[in-house]
py3Dmol code that shows the C-alpha trace and the ligand (Angstrom):
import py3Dmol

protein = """\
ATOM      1  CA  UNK A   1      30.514  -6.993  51.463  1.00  0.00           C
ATOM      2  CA  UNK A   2      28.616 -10.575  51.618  1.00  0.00           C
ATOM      3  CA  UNK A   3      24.694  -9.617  51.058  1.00  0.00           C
ATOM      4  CA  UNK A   4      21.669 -11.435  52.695  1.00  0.00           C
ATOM      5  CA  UNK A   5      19.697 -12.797  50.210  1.00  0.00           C
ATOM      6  CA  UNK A   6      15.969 -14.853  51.330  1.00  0.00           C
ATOM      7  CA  UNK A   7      14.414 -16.618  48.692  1.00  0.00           C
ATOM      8  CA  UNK A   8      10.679 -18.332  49.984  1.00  0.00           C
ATOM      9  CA  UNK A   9      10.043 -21.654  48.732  1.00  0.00           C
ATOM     10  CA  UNK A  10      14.034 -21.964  48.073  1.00  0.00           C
ATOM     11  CA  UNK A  11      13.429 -25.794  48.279  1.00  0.00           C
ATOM     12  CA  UNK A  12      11.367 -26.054  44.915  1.00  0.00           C
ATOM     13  CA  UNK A  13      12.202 -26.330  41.245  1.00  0.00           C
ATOM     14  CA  UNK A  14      12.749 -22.580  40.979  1.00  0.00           C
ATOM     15  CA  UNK A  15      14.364 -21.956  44.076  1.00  0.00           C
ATOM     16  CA  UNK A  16      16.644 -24.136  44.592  1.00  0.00           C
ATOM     17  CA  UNK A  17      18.098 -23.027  41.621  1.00  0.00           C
ATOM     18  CA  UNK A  18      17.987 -19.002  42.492  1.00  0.00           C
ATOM     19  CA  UNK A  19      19.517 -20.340  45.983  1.00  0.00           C
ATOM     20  CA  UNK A  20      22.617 -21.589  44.008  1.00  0.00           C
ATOM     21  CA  UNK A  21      22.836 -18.923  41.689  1.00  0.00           C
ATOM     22  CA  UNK A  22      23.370 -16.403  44.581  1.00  0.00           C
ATOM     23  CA  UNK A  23      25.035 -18.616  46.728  1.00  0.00           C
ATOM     24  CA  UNK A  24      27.663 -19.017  44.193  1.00  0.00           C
ATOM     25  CA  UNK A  25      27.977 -15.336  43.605  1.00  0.00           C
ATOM     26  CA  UNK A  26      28.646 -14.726  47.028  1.00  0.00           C
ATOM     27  CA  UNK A  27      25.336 -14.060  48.669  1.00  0.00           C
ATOM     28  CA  UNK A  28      24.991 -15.397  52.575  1.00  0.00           C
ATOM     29  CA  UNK A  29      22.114 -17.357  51.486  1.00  0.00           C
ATOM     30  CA  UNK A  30      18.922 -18.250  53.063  1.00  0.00           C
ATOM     31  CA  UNK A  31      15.867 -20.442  51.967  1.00  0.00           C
ATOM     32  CA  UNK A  32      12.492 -20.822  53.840  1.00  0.00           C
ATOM     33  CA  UNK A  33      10.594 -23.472  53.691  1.00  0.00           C
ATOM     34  CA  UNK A  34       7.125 -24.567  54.566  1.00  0.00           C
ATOM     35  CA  UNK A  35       6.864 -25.804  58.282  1.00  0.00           C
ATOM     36  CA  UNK A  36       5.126 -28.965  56.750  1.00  0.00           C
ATOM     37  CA  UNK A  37       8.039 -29.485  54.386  1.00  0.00           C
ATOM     38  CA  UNK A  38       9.338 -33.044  56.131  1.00  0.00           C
ATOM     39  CA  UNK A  39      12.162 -33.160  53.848  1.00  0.00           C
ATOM     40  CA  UNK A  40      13.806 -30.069  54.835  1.00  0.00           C
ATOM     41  CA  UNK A  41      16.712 -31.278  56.691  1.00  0.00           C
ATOM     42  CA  UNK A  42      17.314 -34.368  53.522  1.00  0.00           C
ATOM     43  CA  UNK A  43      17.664 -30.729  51.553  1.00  0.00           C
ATOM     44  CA  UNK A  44      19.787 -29.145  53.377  1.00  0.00           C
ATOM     45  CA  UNK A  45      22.140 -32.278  53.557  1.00  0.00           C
ATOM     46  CA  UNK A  46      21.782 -32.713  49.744  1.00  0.00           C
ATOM     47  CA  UNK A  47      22.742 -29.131  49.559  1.00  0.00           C
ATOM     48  CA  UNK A  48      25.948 -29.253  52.240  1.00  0.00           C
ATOM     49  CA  UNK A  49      27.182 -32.069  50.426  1.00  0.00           C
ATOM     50  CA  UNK A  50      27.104 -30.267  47.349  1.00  0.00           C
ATOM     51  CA  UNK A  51      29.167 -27.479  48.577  1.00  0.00           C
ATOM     52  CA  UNK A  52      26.503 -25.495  49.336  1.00  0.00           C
ATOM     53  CA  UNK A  53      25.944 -23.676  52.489  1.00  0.00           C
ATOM     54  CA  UNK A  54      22.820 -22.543  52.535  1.00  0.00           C
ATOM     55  CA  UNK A  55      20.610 -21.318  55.803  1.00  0.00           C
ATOM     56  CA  UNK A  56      17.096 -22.582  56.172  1.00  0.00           C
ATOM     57  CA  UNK A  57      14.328 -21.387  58.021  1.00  0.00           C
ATOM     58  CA  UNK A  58      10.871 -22.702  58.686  1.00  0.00           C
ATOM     59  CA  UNK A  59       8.244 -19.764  57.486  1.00  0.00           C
ATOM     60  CA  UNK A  60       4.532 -20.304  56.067  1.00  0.00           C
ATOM     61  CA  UNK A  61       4.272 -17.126  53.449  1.00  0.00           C
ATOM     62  CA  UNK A  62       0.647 -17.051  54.823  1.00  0.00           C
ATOM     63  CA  UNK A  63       0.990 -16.231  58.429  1.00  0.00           C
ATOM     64  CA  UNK A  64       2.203 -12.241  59.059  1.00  0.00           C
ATOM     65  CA  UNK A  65       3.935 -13.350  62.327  1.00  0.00           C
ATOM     66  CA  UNK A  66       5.542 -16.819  61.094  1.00  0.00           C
ATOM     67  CA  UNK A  67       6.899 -14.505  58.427  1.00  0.00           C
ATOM     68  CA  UNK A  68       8.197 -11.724  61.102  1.00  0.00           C
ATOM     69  CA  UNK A  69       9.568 -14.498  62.986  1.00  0.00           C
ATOM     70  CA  UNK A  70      11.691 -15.980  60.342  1.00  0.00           C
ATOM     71  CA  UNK A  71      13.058 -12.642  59.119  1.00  0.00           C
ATOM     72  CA  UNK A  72      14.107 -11.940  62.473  1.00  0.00           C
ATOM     73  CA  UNK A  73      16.135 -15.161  62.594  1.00  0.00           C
ATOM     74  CA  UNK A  74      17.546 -14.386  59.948  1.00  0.00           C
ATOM     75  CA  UNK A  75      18.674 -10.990  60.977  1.00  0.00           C
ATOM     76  CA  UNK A  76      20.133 -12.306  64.355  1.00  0.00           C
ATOM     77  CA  UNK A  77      22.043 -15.314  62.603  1.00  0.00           C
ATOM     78  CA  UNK A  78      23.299 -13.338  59.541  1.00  0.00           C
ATOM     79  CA  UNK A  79      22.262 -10.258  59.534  1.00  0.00           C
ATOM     80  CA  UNK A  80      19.543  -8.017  57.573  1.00  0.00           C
ATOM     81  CA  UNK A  81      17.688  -8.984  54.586  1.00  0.00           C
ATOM     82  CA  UNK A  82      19.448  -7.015  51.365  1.00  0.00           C
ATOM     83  CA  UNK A  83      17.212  -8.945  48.875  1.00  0.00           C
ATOM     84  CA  UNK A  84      14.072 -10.888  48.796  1.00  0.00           C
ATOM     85  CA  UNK A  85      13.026 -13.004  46.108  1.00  0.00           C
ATOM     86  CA  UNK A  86       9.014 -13.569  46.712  1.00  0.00           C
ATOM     87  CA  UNK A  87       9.025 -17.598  45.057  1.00  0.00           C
ATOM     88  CA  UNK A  88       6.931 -19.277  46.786  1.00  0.00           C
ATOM     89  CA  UNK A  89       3.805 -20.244  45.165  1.00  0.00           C
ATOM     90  CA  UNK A  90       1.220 -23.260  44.707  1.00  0.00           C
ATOM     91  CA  UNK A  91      -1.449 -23.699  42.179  1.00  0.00           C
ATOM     92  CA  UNK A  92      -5.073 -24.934  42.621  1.00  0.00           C
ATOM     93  CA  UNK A  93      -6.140 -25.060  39.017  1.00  0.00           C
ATOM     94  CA  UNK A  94      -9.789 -25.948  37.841  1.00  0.00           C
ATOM     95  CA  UNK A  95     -12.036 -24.214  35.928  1.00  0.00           C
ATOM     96  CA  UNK A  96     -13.831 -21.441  37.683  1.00  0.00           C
ATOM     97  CA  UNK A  97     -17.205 -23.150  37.702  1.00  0.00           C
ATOM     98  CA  UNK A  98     -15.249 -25.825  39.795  1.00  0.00           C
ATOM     99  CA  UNK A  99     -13.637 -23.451  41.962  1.00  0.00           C
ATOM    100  CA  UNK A 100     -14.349 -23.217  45.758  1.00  0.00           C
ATOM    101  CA  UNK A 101     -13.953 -20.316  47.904  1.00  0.00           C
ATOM    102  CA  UNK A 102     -11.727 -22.465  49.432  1.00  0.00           C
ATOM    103  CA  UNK A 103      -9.760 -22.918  46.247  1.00  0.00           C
ATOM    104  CA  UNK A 104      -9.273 -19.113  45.606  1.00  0.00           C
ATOM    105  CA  UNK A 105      -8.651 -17.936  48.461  1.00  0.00           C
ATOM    106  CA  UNK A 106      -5.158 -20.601  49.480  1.00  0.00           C
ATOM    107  CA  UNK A 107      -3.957 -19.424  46.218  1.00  0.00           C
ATOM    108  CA  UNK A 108      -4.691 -15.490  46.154  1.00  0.00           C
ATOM    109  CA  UNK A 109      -2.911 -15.969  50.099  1.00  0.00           C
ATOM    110  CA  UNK A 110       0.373 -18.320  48.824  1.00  0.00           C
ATOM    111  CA  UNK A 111       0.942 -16.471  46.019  1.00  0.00           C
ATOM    112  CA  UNK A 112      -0.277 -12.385  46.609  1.00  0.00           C
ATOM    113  CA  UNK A 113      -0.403 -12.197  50.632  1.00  0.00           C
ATOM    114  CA  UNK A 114       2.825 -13.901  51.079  1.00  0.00           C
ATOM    115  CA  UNK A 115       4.695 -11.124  48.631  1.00  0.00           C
ATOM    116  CA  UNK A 116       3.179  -8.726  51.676  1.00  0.00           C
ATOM    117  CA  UNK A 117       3.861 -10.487  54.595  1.00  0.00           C
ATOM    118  CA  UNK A 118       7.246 -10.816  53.483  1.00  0.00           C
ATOM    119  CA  UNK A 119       8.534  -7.479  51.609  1.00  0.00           C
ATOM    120  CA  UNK A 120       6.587  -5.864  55.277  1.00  0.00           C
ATOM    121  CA  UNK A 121       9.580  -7.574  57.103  1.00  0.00           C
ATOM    122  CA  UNK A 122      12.369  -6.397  55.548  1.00  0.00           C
ATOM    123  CA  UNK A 123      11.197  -3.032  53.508  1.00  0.00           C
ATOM    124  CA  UNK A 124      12.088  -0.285  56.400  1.00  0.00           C
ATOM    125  CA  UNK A 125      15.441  -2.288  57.198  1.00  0.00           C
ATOM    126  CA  UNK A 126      15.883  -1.808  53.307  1.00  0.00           C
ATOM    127  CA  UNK A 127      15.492   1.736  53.074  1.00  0.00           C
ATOM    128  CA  UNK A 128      17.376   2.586  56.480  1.00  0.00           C
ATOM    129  CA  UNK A 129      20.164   1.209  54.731  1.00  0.00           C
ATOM    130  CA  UNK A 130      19.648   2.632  51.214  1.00  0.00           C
ATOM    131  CA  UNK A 131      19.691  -0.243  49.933  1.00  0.00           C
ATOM    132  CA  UNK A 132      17.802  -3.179  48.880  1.00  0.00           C
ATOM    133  CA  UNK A 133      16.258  -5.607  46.039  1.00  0.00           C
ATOM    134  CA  UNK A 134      12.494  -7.275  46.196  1.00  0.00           C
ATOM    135  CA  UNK A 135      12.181  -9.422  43.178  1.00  0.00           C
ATOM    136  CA  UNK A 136       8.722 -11.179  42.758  1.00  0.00           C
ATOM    137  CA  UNK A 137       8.298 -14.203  41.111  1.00  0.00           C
ATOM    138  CA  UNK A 138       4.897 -13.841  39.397  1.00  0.00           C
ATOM    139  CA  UNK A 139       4.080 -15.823  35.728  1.00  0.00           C
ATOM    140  CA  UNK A 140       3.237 -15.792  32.190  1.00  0.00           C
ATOM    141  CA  UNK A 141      -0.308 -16.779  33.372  1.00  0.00           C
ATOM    142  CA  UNK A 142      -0.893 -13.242  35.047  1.00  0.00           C
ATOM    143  CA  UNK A 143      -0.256 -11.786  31.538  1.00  0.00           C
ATOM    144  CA  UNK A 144      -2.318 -13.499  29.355  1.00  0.00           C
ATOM    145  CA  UNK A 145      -4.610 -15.269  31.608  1.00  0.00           C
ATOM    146  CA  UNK A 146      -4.963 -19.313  31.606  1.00  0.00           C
ATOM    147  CA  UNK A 147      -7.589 -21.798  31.364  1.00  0.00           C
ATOM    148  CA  UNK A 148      -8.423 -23.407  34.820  1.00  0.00           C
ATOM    149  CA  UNK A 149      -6.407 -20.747  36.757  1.00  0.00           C
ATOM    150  CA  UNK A 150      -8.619 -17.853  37.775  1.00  0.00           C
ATOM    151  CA  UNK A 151      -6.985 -18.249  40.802  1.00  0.00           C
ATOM    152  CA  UNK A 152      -3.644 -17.869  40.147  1.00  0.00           C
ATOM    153  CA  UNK A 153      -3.889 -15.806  36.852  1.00  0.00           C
ATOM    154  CA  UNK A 154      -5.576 -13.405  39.750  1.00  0.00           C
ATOM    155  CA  UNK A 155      -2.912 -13.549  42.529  1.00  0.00           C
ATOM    156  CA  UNK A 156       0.127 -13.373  40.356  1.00  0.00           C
ATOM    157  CA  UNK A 157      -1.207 -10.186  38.153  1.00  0.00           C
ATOM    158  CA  UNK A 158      -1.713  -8.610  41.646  1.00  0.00           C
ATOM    159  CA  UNK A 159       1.632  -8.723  42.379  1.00  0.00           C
ATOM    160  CA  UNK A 160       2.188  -6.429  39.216  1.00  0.00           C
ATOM    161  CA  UNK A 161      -0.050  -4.161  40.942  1.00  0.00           C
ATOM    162  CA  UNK A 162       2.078  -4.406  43.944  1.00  0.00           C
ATOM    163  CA  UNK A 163       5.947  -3.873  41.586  1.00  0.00           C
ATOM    164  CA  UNK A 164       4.630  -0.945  40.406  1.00  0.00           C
ATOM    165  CA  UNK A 165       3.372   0.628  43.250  1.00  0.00           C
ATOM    166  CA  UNK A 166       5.568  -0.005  46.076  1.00  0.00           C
ATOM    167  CA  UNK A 167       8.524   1.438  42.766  1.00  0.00           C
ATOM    168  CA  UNK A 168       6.937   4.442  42.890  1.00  0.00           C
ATOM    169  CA  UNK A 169       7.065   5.077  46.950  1.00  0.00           C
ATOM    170  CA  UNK A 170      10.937   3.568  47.164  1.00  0.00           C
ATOM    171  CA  UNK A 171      12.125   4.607  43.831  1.00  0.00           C
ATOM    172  CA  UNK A 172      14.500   7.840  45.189  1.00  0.00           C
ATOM    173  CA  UNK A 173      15.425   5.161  48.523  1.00  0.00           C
ATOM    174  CA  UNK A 174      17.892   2.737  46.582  1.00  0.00           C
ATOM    175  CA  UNK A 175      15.706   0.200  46.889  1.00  0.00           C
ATOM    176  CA  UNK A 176      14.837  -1.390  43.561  1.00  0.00           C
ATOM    177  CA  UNK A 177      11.154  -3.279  43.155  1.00  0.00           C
ATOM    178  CA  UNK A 178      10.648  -5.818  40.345  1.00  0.00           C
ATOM    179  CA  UNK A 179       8.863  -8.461  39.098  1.00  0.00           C
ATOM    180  CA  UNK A 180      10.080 -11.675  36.743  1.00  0.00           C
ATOM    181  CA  UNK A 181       7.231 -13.445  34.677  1.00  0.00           C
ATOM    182  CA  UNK A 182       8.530 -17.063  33.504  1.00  0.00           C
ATOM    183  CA  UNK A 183       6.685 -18.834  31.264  1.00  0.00           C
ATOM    184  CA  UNK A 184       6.778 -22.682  31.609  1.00  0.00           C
ATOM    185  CA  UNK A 185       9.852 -24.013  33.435  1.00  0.00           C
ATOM    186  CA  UNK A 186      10.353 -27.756  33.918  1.00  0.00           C
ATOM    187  CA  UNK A 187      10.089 -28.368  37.753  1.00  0.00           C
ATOM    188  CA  UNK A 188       7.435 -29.957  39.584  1.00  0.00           C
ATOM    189  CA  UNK A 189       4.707 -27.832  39.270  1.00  0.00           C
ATOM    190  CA  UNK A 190       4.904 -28.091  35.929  1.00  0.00           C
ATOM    191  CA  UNK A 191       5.854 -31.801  35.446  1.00  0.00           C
ATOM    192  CA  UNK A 192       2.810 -32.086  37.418  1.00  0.00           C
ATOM    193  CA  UNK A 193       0.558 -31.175  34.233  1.00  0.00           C
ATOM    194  CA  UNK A 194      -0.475 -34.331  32.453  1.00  0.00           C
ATOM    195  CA  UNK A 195       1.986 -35.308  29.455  1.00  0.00           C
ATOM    196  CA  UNK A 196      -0.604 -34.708  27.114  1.00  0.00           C
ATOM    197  CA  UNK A 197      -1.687 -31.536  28.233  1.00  0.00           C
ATOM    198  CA  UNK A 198       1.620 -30.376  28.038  1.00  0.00           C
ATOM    199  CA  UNK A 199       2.663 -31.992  24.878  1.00  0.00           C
ATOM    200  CA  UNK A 200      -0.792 -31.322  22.931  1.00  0.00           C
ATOM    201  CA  UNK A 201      -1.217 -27.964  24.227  1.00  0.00           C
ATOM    202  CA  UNK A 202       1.326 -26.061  26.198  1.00  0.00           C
ATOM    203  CA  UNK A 203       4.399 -26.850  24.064  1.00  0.00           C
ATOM    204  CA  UNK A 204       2.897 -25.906  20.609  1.00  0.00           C
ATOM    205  CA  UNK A 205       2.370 -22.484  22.646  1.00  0.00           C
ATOM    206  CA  UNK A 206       6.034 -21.483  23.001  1.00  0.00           C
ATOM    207  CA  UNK A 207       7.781 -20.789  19.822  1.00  0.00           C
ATOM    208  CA  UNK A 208      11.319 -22.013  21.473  1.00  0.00           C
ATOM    209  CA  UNK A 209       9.031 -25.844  21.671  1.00  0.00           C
ATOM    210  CA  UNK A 210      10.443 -26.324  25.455  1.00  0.00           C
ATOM    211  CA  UNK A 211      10.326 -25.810  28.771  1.00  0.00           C
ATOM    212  CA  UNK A 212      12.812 -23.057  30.343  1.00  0.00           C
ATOM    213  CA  UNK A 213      14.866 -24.082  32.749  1.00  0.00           C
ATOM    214  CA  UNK A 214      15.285 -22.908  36.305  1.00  0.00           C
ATOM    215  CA  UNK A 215      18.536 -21.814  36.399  1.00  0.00           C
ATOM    216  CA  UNK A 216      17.820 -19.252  32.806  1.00  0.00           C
ATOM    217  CA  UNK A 217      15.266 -17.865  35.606  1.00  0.00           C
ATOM    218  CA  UNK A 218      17.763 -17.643  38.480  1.00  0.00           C
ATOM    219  CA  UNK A 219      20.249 -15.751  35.815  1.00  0.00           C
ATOM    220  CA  UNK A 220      17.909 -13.184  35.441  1.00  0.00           C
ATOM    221  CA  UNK A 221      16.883 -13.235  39.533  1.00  0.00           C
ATOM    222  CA  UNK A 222      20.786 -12.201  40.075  1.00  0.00           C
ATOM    223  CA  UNK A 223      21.225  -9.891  37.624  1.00  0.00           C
ATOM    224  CA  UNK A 224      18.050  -7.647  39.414  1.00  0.00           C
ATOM    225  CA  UNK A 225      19.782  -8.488  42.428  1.00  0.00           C
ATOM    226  CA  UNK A 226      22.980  -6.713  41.292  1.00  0.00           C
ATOM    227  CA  UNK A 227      24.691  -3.453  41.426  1.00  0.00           C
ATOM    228  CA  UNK A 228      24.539  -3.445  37.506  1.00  0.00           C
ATOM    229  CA  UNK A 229      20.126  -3.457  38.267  1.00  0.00           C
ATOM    230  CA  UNK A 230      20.338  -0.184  39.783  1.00  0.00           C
ATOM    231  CA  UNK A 231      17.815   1.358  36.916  1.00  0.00           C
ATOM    232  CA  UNK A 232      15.378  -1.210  36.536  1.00  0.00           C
ATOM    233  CA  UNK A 233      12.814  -0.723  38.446  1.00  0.00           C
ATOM    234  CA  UNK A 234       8.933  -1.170  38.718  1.00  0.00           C
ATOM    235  CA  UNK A 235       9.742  -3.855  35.492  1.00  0.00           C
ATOM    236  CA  UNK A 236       7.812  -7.156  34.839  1.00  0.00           C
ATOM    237  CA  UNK A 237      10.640  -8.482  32.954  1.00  0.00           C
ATOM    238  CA  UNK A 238       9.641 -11.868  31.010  1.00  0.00           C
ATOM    239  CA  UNK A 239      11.168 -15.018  30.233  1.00  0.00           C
ATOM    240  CA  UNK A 240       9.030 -17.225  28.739  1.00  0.00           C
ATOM    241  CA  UNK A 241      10.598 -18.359  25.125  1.00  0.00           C
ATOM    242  CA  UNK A 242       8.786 -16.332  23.427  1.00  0.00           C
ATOM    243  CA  UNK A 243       5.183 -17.026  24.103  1.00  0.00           C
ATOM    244  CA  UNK A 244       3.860 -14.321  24.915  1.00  0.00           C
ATOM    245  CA  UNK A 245       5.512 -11.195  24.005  1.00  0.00           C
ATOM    246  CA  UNK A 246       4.937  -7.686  24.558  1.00  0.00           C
TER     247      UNK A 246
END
"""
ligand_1 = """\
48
LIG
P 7.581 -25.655 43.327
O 6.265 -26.277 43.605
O 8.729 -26.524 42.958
O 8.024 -24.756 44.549
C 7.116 -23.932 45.219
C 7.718 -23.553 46.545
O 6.759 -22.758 47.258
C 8.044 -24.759 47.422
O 9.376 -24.671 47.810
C 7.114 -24.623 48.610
O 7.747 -24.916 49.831
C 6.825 -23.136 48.610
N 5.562 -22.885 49.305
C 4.312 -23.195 48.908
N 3.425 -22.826 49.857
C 4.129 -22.275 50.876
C 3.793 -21.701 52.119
N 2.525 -21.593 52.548
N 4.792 -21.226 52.902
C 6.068 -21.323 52.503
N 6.465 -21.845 51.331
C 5.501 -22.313 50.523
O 7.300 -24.583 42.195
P 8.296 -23.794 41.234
O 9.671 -23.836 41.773
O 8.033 -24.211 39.880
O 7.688 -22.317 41.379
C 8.332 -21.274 42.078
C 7.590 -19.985 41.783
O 7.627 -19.715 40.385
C 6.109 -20.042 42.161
O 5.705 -18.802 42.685
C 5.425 -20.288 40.831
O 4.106 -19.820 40.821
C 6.327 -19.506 39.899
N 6.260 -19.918 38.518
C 6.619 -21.185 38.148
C 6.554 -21.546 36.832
C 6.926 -22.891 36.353
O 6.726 -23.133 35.160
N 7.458 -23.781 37.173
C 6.116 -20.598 35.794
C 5.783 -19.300 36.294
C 5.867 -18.983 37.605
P 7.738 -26.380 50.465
O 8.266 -27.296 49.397
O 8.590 -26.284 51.655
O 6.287 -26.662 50.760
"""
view = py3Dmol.view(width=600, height=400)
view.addModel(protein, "pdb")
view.setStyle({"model": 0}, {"cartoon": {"style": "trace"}})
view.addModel(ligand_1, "xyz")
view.setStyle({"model": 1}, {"stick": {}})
view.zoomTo()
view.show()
């Protein structure tokens, strides 16, 4: 049986890569992107010509009803959501005496609302079916805290919050709930940090002295997806190269 799997934000560093990974195990896949995103359909060509058949749908993680709408595509085109990878996620980082209401509260909504707005769509279809995976991307950051990220050390330790809770209410439903924490992975938003910064400072951090990679991340994404995940559940499983550990 060919799942449904939606990964938000499919089109960036990280997702593109989990969008492969499943794709190439099988999954019907499907990728959302922002309905700014001009270089959607360039993507999707990229993708076709690649082999890859992927389904893409339009869906801002902030907006409840852009995110009902897009899940309901989806269920019309291919049928229902069987697992959801919450990706999508920006960064606003300054230091918090810098930081605008403005500047909080985009992040707290990309990265913390979005995980609701989205697991709300496709949660009861889940557990009418007995089945289901939610897999949240969240980050090293919302473990140990960061400098200049308040804001997104904030949102992404709330979506521990939210693994571990929403485990506890689907755990006898077959519906697994987890959380992955990557350290520092080399796409954009990372690439995005000055050299120095991340040569003087965020490489001498991680014992492994490099970057991850996106597709170590989207291993671990399709193992929680699979039948073999069954018993982890409610985790906040890590993959950072050992830089923070516990
Ligand atoms: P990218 O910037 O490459 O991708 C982020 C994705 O989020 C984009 O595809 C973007 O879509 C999407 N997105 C942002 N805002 C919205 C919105 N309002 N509605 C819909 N989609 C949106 O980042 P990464 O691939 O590196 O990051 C993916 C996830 O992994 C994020 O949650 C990030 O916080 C997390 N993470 C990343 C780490 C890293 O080192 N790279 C480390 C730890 C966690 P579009 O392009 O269409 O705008």
């Amino acid at each position: 049986m060919q799942r449904v799997a939606l990964v938000t934000g499919g089109m960036g560093g990280l997702g593109e890569a989990v969008c492969i990974k499943l794709a190439a195990l099988g999954y019907k896949g499907v990728t959302t992107y922002s309905p700014s995103n001009t270089k959607a359909k360039d993507w999707l060509k990229s993708m076709n010509s690649r082999g890859y058949n992927f389904n893409a749908y339009p869906c801002d993680v902030v907006d409840f009803d852009s995110c009902r709408e897009c899940v309901t595509k989806v269920g019309n085109d291919l049928g229902p959501v069987d697992v959801l990878v919450n990706n999508a996620g920006i960064t606003r980082d300054m230091t918090f005496k810098k930081m605008t209401p403005k500047d909080w509260d985009i992040v707290i909504r990309t990265n913390l609302y979005s995980v609701f707005n989205m697991t709300k769509q496709v949660l009861d279809g889940m557990i009418e079916r007995g089945w289901g995976r939610v897999i949240n991307i969240s980050s090293v950051n919302a473990q140990k805290g960061a400098f200049g990220q308040t804001n997104y050390s904030s949102a992404k330790a709330g979506m521990h919050g939210f693994t571990k809770a929403l485990a506890l209410e689907v755990a006898k439903r077959g519906v697994t709930v987890n959380t992955i924490s990557p350290g520092y992975i080399g796409t954009r938003m990372v690439t995005a940090i000055p050299r120095e910064v991340l040569d003087n400072k965020i490489l001498p951090q991680i014992p492994m002295s490099r970057l991850g990679k996106p597709e170590e991340v989207a291993g671990l994404v399709a193992y929680l997806a699979s039948e073999e995940a069954a018993f982890v559940h409610g985790a906040n499983i890590s993959i950072n190269g050992g830089q923070h550990m516990y």
